[in-house]
VOGU-3710 file (C-alpha; in Angstrom, 3 decimals, decimal comma):
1> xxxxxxxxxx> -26,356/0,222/-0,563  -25,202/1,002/2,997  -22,121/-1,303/3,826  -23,645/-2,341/6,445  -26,858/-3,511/4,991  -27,481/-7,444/4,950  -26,653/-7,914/1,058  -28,598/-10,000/-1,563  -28,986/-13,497/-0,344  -28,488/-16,258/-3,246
11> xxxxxxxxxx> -29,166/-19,353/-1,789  -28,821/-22,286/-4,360  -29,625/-26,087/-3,116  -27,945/-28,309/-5,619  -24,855/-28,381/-4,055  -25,139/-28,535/-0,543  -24,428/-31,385/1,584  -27,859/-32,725/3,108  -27,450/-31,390/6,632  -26,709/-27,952/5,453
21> xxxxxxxxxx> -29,663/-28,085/3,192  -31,392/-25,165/5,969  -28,230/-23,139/5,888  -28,286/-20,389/2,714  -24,992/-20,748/1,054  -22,020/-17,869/1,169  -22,964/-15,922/-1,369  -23,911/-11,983/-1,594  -24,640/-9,088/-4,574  -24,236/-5,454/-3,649
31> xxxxxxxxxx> -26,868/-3,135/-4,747  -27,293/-3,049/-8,353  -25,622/0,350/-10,107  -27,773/2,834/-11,357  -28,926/1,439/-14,970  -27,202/2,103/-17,797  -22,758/2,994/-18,150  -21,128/4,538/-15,313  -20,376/8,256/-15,595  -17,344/8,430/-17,570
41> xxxxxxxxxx> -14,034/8,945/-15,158  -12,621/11,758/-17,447  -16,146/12,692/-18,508  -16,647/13,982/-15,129  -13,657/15,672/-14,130  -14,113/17,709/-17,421  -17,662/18,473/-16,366  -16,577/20,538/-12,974  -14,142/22,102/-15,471  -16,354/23,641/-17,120
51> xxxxxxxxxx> -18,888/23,839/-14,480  -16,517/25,609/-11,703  -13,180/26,501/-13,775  -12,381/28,621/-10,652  -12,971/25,776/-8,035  -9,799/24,263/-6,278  -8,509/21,164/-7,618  -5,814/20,531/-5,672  -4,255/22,685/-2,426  -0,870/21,909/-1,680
61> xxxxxxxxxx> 0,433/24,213/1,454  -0,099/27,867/0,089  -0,221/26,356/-3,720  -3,729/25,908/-4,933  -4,803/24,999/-8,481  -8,195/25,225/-9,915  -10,078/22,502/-12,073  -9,363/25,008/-15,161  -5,720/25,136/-14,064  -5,750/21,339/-13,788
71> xxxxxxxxxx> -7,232/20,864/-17,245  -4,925/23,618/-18,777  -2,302/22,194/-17,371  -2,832/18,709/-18,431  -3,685/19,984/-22,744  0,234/21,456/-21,818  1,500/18,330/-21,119  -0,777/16,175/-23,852  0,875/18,457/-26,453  4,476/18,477/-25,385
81> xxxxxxxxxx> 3,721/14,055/-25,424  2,867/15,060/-29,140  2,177/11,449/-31,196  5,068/9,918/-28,369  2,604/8,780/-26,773  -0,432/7,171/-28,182  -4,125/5,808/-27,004  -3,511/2,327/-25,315  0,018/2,844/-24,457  1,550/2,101/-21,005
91> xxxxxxxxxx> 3,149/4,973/-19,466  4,893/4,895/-15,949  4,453/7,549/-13,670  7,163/8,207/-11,105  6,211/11,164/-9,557  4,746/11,922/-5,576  2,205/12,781/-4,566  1,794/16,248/-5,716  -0,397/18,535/-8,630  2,081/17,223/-11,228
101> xxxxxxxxxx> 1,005/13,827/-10,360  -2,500/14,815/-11,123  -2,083/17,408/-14,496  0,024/14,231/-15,245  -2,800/11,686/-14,754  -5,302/13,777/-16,320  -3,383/14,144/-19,476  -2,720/10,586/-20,125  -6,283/9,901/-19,640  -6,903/12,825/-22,749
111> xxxxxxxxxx> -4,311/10,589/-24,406  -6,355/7,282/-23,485  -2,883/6,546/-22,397  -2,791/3,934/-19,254  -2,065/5,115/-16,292  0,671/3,140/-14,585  1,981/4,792/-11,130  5,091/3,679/-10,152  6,661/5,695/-7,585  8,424/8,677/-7,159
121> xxxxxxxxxx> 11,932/6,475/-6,756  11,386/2,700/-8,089  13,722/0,288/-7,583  16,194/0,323/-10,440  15,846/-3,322/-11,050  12,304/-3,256/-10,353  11,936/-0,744/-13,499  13,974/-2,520/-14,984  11,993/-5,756/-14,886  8,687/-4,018/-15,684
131> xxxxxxxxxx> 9,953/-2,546/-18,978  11,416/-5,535/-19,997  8,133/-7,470/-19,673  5,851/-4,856/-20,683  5,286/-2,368/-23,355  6,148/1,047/-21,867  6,007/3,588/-23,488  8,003/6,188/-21,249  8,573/7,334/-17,704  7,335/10,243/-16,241
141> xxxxxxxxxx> 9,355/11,803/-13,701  12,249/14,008/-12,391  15,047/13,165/-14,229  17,746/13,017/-11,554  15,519/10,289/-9,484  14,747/8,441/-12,519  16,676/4,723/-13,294  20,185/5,142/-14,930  18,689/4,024/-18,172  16,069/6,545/-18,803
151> xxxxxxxxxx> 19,022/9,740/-17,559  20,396/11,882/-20,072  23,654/13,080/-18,721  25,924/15,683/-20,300  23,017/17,550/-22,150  22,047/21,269/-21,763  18,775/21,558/-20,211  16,023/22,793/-22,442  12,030/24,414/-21,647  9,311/23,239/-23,193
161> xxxxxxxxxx> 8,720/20,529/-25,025  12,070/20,521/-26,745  14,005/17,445/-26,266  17,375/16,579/-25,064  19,055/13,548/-26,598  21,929/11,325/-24,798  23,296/8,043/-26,066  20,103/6,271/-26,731  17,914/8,221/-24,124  15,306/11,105/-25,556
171> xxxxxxxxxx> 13,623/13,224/-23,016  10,710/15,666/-23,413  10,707/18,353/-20,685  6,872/18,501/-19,580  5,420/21,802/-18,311  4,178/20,349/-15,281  3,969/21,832/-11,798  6,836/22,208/-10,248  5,713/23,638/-6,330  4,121/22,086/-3,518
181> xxxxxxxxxx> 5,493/19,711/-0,869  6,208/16,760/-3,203  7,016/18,685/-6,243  9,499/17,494/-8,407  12,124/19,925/-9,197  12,036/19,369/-13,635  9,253/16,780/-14,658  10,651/14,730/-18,513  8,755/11,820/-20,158  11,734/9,735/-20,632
191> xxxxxxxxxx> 12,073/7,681/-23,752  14,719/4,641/-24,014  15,444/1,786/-26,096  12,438/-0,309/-27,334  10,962/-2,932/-24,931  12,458/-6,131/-25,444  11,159/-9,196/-27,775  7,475/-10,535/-26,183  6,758/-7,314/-24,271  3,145/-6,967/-23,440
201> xxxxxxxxxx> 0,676/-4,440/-24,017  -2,186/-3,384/-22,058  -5,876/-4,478/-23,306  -7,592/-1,739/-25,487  -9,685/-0,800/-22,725  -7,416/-0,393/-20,194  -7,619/3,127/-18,135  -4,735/2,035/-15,864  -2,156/-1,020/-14,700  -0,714/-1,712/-11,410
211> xxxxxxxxxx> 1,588/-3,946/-10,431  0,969/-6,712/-7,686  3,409/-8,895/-6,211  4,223/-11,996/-8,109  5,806/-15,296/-7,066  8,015/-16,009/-9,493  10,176/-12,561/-8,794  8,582/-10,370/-11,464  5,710/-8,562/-10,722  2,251/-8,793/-12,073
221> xxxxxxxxxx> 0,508/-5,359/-13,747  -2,873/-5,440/-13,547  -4,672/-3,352/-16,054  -8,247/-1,703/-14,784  -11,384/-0,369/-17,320  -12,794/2,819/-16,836  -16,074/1,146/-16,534  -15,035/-0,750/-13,317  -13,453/2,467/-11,571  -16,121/4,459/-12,773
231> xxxxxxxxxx> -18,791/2,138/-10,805  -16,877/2,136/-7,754  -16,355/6,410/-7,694  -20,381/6,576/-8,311  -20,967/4,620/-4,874  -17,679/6,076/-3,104  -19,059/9,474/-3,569  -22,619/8,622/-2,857  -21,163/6,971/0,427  -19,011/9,626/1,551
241> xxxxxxxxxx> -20,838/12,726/0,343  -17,564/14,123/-1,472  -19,110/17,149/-3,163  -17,613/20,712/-3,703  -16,601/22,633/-1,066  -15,287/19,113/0,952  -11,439/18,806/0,707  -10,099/14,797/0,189  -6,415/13,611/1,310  -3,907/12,420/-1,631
251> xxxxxxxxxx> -1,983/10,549/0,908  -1,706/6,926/-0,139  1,595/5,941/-1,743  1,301/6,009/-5,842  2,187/2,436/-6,879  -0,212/1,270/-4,198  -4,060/0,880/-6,261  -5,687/2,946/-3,462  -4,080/5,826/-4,754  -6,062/5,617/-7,810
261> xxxxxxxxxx> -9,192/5,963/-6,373  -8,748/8,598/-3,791  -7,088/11,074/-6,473  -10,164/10,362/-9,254  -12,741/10,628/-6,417  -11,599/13,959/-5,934  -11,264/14,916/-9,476  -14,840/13,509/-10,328  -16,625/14,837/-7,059  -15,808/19,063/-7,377
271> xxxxxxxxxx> -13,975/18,362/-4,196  -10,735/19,406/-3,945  -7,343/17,362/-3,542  -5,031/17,867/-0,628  -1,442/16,064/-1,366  0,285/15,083/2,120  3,500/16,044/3,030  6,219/12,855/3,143  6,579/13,292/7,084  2,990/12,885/7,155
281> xxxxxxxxxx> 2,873/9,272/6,020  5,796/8,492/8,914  3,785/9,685/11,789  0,062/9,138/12,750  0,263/12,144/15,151  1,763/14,415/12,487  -1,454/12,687/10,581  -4,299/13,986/12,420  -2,717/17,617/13,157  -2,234/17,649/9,331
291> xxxxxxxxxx> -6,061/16,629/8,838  -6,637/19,151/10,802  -4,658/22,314/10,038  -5,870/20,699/5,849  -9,102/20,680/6,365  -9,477/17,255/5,484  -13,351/16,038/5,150  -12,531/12,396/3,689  -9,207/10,436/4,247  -7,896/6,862/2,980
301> xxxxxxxxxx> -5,388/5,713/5,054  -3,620/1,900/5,439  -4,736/0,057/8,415  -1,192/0,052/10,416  -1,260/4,408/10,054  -4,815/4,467/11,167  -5,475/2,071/14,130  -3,173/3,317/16,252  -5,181/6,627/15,834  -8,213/4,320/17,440
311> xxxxxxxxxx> -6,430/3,137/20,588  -5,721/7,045/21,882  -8,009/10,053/22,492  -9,857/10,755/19,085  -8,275/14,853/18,247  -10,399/18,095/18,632  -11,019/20,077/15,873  -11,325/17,647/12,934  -13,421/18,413/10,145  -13,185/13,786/8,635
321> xxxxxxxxxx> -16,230/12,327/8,182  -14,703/9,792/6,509  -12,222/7,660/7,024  -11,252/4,645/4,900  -9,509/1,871/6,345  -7,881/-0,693/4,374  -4,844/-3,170/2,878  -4,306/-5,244/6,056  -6,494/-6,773/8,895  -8,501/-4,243/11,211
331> xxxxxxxxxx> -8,313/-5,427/14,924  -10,432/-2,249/16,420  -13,264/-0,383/16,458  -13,666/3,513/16,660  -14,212/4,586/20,306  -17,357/6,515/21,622  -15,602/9,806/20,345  -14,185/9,557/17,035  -16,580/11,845/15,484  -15,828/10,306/11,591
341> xxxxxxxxxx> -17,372/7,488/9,562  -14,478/4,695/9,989  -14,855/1,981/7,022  -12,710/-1,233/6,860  -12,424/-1,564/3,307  -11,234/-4,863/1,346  -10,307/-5,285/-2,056  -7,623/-6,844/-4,276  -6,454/-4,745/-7,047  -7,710/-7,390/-9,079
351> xxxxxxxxxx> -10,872/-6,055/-8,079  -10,425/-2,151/-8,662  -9,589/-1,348/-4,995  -12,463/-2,041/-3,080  -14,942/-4,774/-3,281  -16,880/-4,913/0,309  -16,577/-2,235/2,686  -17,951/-1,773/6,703  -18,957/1,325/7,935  -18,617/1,922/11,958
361> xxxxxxxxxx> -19,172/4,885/14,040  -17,929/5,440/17,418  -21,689/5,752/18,732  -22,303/2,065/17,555  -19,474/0,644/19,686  -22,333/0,507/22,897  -24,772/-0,862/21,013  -23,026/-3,713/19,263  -22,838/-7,222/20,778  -19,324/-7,247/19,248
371> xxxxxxxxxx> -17,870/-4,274/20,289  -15,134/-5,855/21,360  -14,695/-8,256/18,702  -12,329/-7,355/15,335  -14,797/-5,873/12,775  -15,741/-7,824/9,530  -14,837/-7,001/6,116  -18,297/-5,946/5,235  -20,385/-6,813/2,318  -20,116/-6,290/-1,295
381> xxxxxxxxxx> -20,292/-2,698/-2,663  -22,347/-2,388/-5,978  -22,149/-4,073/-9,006  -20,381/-7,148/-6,869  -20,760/-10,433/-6,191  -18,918/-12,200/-3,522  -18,882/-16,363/-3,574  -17,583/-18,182/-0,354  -16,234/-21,643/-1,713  -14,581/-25,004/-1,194
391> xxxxxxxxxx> -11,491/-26,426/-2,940  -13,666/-26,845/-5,821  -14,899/-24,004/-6,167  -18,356/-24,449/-5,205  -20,038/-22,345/-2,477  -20,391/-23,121/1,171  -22,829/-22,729/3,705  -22,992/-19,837/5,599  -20,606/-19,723/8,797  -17,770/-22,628/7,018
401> xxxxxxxxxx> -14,512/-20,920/6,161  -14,200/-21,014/2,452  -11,748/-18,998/-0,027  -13,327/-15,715/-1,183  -14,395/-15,177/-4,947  -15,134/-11,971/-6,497  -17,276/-11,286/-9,829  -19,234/-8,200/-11,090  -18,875/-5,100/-12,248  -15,498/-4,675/-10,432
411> xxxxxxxxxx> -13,321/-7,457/-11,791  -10,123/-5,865/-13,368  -9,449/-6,721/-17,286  -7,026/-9,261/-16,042  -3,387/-9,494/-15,713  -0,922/-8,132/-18,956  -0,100/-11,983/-18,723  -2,939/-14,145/-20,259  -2,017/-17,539/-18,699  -1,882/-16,073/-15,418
421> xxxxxxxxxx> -5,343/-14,855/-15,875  -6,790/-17,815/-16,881  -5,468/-19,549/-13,692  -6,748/-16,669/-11,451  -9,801/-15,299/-13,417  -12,205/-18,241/-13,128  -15,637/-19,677/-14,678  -18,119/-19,911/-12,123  -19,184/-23,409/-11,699  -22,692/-24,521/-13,533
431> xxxxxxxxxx> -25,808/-24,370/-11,277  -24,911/-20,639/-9,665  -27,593/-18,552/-9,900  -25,659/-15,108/-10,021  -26,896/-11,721/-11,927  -26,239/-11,591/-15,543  -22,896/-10,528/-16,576  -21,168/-12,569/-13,902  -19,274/-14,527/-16,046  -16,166/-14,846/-14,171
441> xxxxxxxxxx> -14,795/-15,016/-10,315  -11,289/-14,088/-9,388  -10,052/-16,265/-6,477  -8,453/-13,838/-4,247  -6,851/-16,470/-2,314  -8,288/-14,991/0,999  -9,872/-17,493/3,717  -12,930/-15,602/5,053  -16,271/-16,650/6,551  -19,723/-14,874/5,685
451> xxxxxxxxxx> -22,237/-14,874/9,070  -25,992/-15,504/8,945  -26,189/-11,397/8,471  -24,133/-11,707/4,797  -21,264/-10,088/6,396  -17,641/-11,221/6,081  -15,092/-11,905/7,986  -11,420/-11,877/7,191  -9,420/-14,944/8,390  -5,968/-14,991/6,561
461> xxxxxxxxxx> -4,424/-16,388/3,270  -4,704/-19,507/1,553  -1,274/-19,782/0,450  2,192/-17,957/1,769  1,485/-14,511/0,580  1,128/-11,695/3,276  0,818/-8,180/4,029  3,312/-6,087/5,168  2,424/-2,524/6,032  -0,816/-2,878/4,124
471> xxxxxxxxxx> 0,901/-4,142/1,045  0,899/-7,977/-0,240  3,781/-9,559/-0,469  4,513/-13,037/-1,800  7,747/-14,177/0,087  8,875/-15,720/-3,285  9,151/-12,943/-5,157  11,338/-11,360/-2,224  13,483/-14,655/-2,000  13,979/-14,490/-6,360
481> xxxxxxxxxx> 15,118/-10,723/-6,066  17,767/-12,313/-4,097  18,952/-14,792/-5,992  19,423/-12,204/-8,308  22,735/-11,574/-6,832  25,497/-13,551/-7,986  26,472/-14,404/-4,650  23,785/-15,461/-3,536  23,195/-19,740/-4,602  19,606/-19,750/-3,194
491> xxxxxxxxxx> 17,001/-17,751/-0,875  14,051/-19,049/1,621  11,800/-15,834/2,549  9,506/-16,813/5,396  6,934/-14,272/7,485  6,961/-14,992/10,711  5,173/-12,646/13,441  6,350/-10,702/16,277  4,777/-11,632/19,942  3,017/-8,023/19,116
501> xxxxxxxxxx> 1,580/-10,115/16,326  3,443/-7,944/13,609  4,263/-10,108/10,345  7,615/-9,437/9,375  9,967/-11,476/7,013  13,452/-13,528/7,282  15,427/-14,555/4,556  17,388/-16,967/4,633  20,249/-16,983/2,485  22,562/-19,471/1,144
511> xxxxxxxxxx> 26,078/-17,932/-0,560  27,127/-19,303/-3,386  30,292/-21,515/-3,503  33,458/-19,300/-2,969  31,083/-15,911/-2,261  31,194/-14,321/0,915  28,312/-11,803/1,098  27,228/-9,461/4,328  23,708/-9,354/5,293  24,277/-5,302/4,825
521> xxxxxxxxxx> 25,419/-5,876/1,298  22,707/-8,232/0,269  19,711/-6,036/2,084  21,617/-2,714/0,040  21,039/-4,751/-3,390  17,477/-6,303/-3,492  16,060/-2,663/-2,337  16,781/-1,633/-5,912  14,200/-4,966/-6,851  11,783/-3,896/-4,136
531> xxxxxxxxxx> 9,546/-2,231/-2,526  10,105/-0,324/0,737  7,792/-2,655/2,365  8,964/-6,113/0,826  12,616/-5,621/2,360  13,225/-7,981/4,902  14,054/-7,066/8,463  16,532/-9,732/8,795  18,645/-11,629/6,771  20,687/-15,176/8,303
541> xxxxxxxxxx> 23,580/-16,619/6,129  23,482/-20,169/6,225  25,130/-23,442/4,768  22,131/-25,531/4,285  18,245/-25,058/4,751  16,462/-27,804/6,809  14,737/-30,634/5,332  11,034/-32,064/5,748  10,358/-35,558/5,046  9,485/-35,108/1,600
551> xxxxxxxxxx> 13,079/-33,586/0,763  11,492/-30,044/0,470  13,143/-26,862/2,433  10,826/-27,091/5,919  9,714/-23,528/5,844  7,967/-24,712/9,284  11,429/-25,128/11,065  12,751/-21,465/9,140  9,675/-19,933/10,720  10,047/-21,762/13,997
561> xxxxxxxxxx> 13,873/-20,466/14,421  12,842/-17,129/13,152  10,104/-16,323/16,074  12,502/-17,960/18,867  15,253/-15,482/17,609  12,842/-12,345/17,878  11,282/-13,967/21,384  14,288/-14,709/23,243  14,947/-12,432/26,272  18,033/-10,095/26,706
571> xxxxxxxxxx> 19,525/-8,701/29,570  18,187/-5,921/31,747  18,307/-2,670/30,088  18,163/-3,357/26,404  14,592/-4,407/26,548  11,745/-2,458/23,992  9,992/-0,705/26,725  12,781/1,680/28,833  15,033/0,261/31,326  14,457/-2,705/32,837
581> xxxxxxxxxx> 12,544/-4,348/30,498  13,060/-7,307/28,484  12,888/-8,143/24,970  15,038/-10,282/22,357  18,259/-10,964/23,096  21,566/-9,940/20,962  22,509/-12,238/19,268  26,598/-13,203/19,205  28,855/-10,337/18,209  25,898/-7,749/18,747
591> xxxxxxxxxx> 25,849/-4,873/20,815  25,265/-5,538/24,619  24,904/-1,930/26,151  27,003/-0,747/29,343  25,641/-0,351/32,484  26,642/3,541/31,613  24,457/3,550/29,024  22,522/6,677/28,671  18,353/6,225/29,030  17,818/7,310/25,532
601> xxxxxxxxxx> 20,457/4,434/23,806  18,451/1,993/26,286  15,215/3,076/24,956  15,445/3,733/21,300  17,753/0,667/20,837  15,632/-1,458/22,421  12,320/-0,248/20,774  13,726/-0,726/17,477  15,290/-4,193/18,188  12,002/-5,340/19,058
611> xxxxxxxxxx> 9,994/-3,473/16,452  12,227/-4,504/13,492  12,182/-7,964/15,326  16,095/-7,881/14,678  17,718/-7,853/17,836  21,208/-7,767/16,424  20,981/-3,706/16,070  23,371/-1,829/16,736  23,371/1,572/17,767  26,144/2,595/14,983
621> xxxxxxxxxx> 23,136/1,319/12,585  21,350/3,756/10,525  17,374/3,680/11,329  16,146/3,091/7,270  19,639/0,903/6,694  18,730/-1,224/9,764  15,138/-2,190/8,361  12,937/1,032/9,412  9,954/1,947/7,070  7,503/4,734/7,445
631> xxxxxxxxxx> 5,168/2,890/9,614  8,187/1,175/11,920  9,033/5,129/12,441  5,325/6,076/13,720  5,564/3,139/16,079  9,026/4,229/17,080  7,818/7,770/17,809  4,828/6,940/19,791  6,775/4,620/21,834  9,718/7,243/22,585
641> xxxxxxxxxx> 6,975/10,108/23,786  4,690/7,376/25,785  7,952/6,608/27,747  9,658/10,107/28,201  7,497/12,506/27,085  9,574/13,678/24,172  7,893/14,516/21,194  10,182/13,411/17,925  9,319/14,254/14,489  9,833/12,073/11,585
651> xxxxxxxxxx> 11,517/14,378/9,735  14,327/14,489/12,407  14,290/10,971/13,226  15,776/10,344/9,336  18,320/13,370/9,598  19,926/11,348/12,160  23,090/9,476/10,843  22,610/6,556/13,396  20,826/5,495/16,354  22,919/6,593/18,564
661> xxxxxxxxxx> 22,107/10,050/17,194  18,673/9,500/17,965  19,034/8,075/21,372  20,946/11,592/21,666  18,741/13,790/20,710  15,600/12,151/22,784  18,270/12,384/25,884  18,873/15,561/24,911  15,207/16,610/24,865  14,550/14,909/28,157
671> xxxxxxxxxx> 16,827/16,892/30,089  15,652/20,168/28,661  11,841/19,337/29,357  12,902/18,282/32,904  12,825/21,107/35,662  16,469/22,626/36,592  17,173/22,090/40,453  16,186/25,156/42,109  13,317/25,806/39,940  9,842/25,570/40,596
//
């Protein structure tokens, strides 16, 4: 089924309330998959191995590897895993983006291991956490950038599948790739001490785990059949058209479940894989030049990378058709010249990546009575069954906000945790009529509203978890990796948004009695709990939280202070937009710059003030110490060349040692771009 098409309509009676009795209720089906299994996941990539052994499997820079490379490559590594490693078995996978990552993927699958990507650096504590509440196995990865635990230090290295042993550590050097712009530099399955007591294993039909964000400061895996990816690859290629000859970007980052399906949908579709350099991911210009000079034909991206791409000039030259949009609310349309399929994509991990999906071309945007309007969410893909309901669960009419259920072939297995599936994998209430096999909803916690066409539209979250950069975040779990720290009595995380209508998020932090903690210090230990994108971009000591009238912290009040602070204006010439401008002020004690300050520390402090919503930067401040992610960077970059002309790459925006470095260099720049006097 075309996203696009009006879906299914089910349109029970029993529970309606009498005046909505002429209004069909908010529920849709996707087409129904081709009869029978979906193609095997593994089944298929071995089929183009033996159909084109010589076809490329992955192209990384001058590197290219061929599907009978790939599946050489991946028998290598099975062996050297010997009987470590056995069918069912949770194995995390901290390597980037790169052919390693895929011989490495493709051999645990020969294993019926379960795929669990991690990262090519997790947090140590994060790891930590993960392998004390689950089953793993091993880690996969280069052993310098692997957690303390799993290193061997003091050992000679060894080749093959021989194994060094130090302390209570056994590693097995894997012959995996070891070239190519994310390569790592040795690849070992690491083995350590046995999980601890209650340690969960995946189900038996697991093909591979993520893990989400979870409130209560561990994370939650998610374990995924091959049944339910293998359904969503037959549409995704049928959509897209991914066929031999067509080259498909490995660009997501690992631990986020989108990864999953863009590096299988190349492996299943004779297409070949194209992993993305890091700078790549920092910069959306850098993006589309690399799409280009790739040879890209089909992209997923995360929404705050792509739209800026769809407020400029679409590039020349570009060989996308397809571009796949998703983890965070779309606010734009593609112009009347992007030349590739755009599609805003939705879908929990809990519901194997995608579950409704929009497709939009630039041609449409004249002929739409929306055009202007943010585009909806879509409607269901195959094999799924989306239910709009009320507190109860029960489905309402077409056009009421509701929270959004998902059932169908796409539901994951559940979480590794049992009682937490129960609570979140739900049975639909009696009276439903929905197609056999629908046996259970997930509540996704998402408020959205299906229109008279079947089509949804996102409106926010039911409870206090966000997105930040595309990835969900549940303030909680943020707040507990604090209070990990000794110092630390108590944490309130809240998300408030930037006037650009950014969500960032605050913590609040109370010491504990005697402790005397920096906001530096506290920010340089939960990064080692988190990810890149759950690290606050503030943090405020305090002595107390504020009180509602119930006795509960009034997260309303933390929220209210938090957008004043980022709102407040500052004096002329430390603004986010160049001189002149205004923006939020510094805070006591920060930096206030001179009236001698040079254009470039004006700029680029500004900008990042107001991007990081944290205007007590300084320019001694390092950009990734201060707050700065990947996507802060792009916006940083765009902002510098719209104002001066100067064209920044990431690459030497993080070789700087401080902003003040930075503001130097786009100085610097300036003066050499502008003409000499006495020059033409």
């Amino acid at each position: 089924m075309h996203p696009t098409s009006t879906p299914t309509i089910q349109a029970p009676r029993t529970s309606q309330h009498p005046q909505d009795r002429d209004r069909p209720l908010s529920i849709a089906h996707g087409a129904e998959p081709a009869a029978g299994a979906p193609a095997g996941v593994l089944s298929r990539f071995a089929e183009w191995a033996a159909r084109s052994p010589e076809a490329p499997a992955v192209i990384d820079g001058a590197h290219t590897w061929t599907y009978g490379e790939i599946g050489t490559a991946a028998d290598a590594v099975a062996d050297a895993l010997g009987d470590r490693v056995r069918p069912g078995d949770l194995v995390g996978v901290c390597l980037d983006r790169s052919a390693a990552l895929v011989v490495t993927a493709v051999a645990l699958a020969r294993l019926g291991a379960v795929y669990l990507p991690l990262g090519p650096q997790p947090g140590e504590r994060r790891v930590e956490t993960v392998t004390q509440d689950l089953d793993v196995a091993c880690l996969i990865g280069d052993p310098v950038l692997l957690p303390p635990r799993f290193r061997a230090s003091g050992q000679a290295e060894r080749t093959g599948a021989e194994r060094i042993e130090a302390a209570q550590v056994d590693q097995v050097v894997l012959p995996l790739p070891v070239v190519g712009a994310n390569a790592p530099a040795k690849a070992v399955a690491a083995f350590a001490d046995g999980p601890g007591a209650g340690a969960r294993r995946a189900p038996a039909e697991a093909f591979y785990a993520v893990l989400t964000s979870g409130s209560t400061g561990r994370p939650k895996a998610v374990a995924v059949a091959e049944a339910a990816l293998g359904t969503l690859l037959d549409w995704y290629r049928g959509e897209t058209g991914l066929a031999p000859g067509d080259r498909h970007s490995l660009l997501i980052g690992v631990a986020f479940d989108p990864h999953v399906l863009e590096l299988w949908a190349g492996l299943t579709s004779g297409a070949a894989l194209v992993p993305a350099p890091d700078e790549v991911r920092w910069d959306s210009e850098v993006l589309t030049d690399w799409w280009r000079d790739a040879g890209v034909s089909v992209s997923i991206g995360a929404t705050p990378m792509i739209e800026p791409l769809l407020d400029r000039p679409w590039p020349s030259g570009l060989t996308l058709r397809h571009l796949i949009v998703g983890g965070d609310r779309l606010r734009r349309r593609p112009a009347a010249d992007v030349t590739a399929t755009v599609h805003n994509a939705y879908g929990p991990a809990e519901a194997t990546v995608m579950a409704t999906s929009y497709a939009m071309r630039g041609t449409d945007a004249a002929k739409t009575a929306d055009a202007e309007s943010a585009p909806p969410i879509g409607g269901p893909v195959p094999g799924v069954t989306v239910v709009v309901t009320d507190d109860d669960g029960r489905p309402v009419p077409r056009g009421a906000e509701g929270e959004l259920r998902l059932g169908g072939r796409c539901l994951a297995l559940g979480y590794l945790d049992p009682d937490l599936t129960a609570r979140r994998f739900t049975i639909p209430p009696a009276g439903l009529d929905l197609p056999p096999g629908v046996d259970r909803l997930y509540r996704t916690g998402d408020r959205v509203r299906m229109r008279a066409d079947g089509l949804l539209e996102f409106l926010g979250r039911l409870d206090d978890q966000v997105k930040i950069s595309g990835v969900r975040i549940e303030p909680a779990e943020v707040a507990a990796a604090f209070e990990q720290d000794p110092a630390v009595r108590s944490a309130v995380v809240v998300a408030p948004r930037t006037p650009g209508g950014r969500t960032r998020l605050v913590a609040y932090v109370r010491p504990a009695g005697g402790a005397t903690p920096t906001a530096e210090d506290l920010l340089t230990a939960v990064r080692a709990w988190l990810p890149e994108q759950a690290v606050p971009s503030a943090v405020r000591l305090v002595d107390a939280f504020p009180l509602d009238a119930n006795g509960k912290v009034d997260r309303a009040e933390l929220v209210r202070r938090a957008t004043e602070e980022g709102a407040s204006p500052v004096p002329p010439g430390t603004g986010s937009s160049g001189p002149g401008s205004s923006g939020p002020a510094a805070p006591p004690g920060s930096e206030v710059l001179p009236d001698g300050s040079t254009p470039g520390e004006r700029l680029v402090l500004g900008t990042v003030r107001d991007l990081l919503a944290r205007p007590e930067t300084t320019l001694a401040e390092n950009f990734t110490a201060a707050g700065g992610t990947s996507l802060i960077a792009a916006r940083l970059l765009t902002a510098v060349q719209r104002e001066t002309g100067v064209r920044l790459r990431a690459p030497e925006l993080l070789r700087q040692p401080d902003l003040r470095a930075v503001a130097a260099l786009v100085d610097a720049r300036r003066a050499d771009a502008d003409p000499k006097p006495g020059r033409a």
